[in-house]
C-alpha positions in Angstrom: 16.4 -7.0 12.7 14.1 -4.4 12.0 11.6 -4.8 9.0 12.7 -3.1 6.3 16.4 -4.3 6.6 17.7 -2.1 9.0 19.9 -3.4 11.6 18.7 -3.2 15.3 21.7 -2.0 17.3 21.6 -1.8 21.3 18.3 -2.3 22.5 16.6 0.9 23.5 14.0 1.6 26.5 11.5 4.2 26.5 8.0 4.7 28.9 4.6 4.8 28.1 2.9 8.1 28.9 -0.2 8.5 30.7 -1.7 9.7 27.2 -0.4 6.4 26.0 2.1 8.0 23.8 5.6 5.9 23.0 8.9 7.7 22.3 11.1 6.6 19.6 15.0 6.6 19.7 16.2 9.2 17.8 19.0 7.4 16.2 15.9 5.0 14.7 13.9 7.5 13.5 16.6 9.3 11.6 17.7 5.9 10.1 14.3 5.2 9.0 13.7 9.2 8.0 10.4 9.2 10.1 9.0 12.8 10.3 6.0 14.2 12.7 2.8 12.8 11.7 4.4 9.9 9.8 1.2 7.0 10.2 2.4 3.5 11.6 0.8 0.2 11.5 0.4 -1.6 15.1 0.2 -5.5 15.8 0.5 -7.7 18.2 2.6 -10.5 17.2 3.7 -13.4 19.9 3.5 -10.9 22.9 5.7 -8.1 21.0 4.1 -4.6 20.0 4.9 -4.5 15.9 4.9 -1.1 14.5 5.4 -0.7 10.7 5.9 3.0 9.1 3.0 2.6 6.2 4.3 4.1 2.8 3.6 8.4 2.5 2.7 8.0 -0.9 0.7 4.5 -2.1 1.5 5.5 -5.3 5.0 6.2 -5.1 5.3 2.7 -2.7 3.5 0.3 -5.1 5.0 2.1 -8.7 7.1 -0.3 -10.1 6.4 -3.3 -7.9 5.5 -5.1 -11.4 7.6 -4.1 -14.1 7.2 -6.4 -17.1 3.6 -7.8 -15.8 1.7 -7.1 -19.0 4.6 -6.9 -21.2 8.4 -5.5 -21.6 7.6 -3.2 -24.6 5.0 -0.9 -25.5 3.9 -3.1 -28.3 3.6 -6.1 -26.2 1.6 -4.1 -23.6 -0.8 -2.4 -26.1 -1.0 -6.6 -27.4 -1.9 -7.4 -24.3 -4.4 -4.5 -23.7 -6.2 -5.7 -27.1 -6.5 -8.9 -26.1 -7.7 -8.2 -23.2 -10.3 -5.3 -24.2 -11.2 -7.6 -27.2 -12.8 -10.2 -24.9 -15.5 -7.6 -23.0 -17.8 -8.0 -25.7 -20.9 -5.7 -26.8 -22.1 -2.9 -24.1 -24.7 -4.8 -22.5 -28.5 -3.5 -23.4 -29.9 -1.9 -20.6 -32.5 -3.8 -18.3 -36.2 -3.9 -19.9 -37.9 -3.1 -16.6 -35.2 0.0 -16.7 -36.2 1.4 -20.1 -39.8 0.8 -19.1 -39.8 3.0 -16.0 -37.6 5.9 -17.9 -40.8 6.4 -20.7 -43.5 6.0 -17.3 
């Protein structure tokens, strides 16, 4: 089983080049919609070469991944938001030996 959730049919063979290149099966990079110049991920994991597809977009992977984290509504979020922002405090006053070498 492929990560991901993609079945693994017939195991496939393929060669390593002399420029240490690897070709994929066609069939499994249509299935995962690879494209030239997609980026991969590469392990070693109990004697067996892993290699992950990494995300195009990081935004577009990791939007959504936490609906509902800081609230369900906007109200709640914006409550949350005060509560938050409410415990940073006064701006800090800036260092003495700072304001001392600005006037110097």
């Amino acid at each position: 089983m492929l990560e991901g959730g993609f079945a693994m049919r017939e195991p496939a063979t393929t060669t390593l080049s002399s420029k240490h290149q690897v070709t994929l099966p066609v069939g499994l990079v249509r299935e995962l919609g690879l494209a030239p110049g997609d980026k991969f991920t590469v392990r070693l994991e109990d004697g067996a070469i892993m290699l992950r597809p990494r995300p195009r977009s990081w935004v577009d992977y990791v939007s959504g991944s936490m609906p509902g984290y800081h609230g369900k509504t906007k109200e709640e979020i914006n409550a949350y938001l005060a509560e938050v922002r409410g415990g940073w405090g006064e701006p800090l006053e800036p260092l003495e030996e700072d304001s001392q070498s600005k006037t110097s």
